[in-house]
PyMOL CGO cylinders between C-alpha atoms (Angstrom):
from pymol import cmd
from pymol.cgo import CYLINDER

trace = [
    CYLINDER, 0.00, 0.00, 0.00, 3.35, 2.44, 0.77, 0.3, 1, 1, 1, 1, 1, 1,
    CYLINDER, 3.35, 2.44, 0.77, 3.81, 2.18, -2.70, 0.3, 1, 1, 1, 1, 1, 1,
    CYLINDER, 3.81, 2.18, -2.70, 0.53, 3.46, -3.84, 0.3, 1, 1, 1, 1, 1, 1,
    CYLINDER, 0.53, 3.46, -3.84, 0.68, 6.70, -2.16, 0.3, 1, 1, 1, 1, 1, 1,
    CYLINDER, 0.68, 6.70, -2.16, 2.63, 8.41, -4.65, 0.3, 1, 1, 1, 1, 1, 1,
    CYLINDER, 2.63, 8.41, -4.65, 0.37, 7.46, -7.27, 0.3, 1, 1, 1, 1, 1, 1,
    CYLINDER, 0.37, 7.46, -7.27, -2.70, 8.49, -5.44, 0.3, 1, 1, 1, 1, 1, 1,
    CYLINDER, -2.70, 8.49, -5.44, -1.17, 11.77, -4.55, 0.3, 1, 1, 1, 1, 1, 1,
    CYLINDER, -1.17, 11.77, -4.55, -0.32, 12.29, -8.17, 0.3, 1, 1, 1, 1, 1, 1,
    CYLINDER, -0.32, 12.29, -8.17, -4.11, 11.53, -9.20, 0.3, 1, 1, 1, 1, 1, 1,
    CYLINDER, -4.11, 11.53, -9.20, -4.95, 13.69, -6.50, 0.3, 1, 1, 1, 1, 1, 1,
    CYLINDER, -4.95, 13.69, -6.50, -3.41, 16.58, -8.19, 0.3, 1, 1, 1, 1, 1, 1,
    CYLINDER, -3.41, 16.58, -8.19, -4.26, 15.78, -11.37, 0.3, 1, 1, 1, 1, 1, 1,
    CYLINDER, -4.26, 15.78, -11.37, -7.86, 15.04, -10.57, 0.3, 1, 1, 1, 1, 1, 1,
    CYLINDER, -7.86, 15.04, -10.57, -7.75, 19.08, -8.63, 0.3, 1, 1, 1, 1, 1, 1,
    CYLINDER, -7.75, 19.08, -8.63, -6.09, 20.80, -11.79, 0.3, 1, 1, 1, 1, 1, 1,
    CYLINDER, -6.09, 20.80, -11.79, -8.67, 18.95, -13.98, 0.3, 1, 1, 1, 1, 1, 1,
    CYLINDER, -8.67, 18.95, -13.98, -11.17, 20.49, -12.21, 0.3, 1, 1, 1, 1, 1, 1,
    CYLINDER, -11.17, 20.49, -12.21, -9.66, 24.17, -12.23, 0.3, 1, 1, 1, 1, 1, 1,
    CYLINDER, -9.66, 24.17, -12.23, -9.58, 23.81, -15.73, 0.3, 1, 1, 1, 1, 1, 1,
    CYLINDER, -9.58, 23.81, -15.73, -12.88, 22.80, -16.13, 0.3, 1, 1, 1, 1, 1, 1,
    CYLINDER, -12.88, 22.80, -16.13, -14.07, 25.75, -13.74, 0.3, 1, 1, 1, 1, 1, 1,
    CYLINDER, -14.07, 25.75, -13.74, -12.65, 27.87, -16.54, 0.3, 1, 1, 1, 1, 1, 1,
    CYLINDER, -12.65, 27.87, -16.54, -14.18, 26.55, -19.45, 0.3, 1, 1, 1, 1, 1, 1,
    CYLINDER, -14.18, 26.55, -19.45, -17.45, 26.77, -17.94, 0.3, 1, 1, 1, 1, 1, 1,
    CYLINDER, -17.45, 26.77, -17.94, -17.44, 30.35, -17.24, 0.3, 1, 1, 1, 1, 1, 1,
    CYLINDER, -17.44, 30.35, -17.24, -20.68, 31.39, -16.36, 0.3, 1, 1, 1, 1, 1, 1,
    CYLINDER, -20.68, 31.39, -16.36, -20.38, 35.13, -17.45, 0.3, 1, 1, 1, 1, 1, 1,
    CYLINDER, -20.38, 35.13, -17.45, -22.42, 35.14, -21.03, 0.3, 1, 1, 1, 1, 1, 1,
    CYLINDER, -22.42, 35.14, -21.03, -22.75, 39.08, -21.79, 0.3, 1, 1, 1, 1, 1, 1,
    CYLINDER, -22.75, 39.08, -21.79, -23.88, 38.75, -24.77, 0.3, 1, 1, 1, 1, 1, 1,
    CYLINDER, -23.88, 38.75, -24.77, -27.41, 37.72, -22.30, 0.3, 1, 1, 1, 1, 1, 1,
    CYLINDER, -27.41, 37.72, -22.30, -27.64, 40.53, -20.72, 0.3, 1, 1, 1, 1, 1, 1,
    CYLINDER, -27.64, 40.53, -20.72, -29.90, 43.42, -21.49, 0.3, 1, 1, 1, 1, 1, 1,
    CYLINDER, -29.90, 43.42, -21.49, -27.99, 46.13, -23.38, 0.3, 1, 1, 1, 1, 1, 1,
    CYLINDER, -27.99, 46.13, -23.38, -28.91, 49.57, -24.41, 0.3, 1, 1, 1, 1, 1, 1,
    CYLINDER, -28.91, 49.57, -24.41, -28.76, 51.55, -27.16, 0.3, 1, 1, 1, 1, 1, 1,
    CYLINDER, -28.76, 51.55, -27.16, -26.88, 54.87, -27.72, 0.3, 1, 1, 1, 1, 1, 1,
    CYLINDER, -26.88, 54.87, -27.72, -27.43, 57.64, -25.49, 0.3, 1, 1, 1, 1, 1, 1,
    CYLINDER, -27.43, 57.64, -25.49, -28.75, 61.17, -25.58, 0.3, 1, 1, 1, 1, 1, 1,
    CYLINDER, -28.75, 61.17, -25.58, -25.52, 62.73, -26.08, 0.3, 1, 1, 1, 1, 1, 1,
    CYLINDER, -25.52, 62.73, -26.08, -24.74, 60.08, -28.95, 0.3, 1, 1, 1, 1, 1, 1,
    CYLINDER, -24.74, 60.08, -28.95, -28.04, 61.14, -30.40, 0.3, 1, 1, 1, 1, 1, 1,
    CYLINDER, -28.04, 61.14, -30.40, -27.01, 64.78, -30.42, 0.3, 1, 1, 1, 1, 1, 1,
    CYLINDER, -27.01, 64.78, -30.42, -23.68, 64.39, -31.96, 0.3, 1, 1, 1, 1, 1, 1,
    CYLINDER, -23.68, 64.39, -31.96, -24.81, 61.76, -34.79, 0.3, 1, 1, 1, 1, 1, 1,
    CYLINDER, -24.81, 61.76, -34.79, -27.64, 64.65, -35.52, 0.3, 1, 1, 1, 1, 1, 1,
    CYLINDER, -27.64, 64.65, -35.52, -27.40, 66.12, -38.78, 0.3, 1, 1, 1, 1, 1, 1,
    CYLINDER, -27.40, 66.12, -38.78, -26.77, 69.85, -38.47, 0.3, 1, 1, 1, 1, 1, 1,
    CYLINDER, -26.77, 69.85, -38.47, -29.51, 72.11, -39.78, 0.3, 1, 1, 1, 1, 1, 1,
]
cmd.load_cgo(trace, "trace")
């Protein structure tokens, strides 16, 4: 069983930086889902043609 432990320990980490790496790719932040508004009033004014 002694000479298991290194093993085990080495799955251990491997199994722990598996998961931080799957953390990452599953990255919950989507922006593209949130609400987003348009231009504002001061856009508005600028993009208006002048008269």
């Amino acid at each position: 069983m002694l000479a298991m432990q290194p093993l085990l320990r080495y799955l251990n980490q491997l199994a722990a930086r598996w998961q931080v790496l799957l953390d990452l790719a599953r990255n919950p932040y989507r922006p593209e889902l949130h609400y987003m508004r348009g231009p504002g009033p001061k856009w508005h004014a600028k993009q208006a043609p002048n008269l």
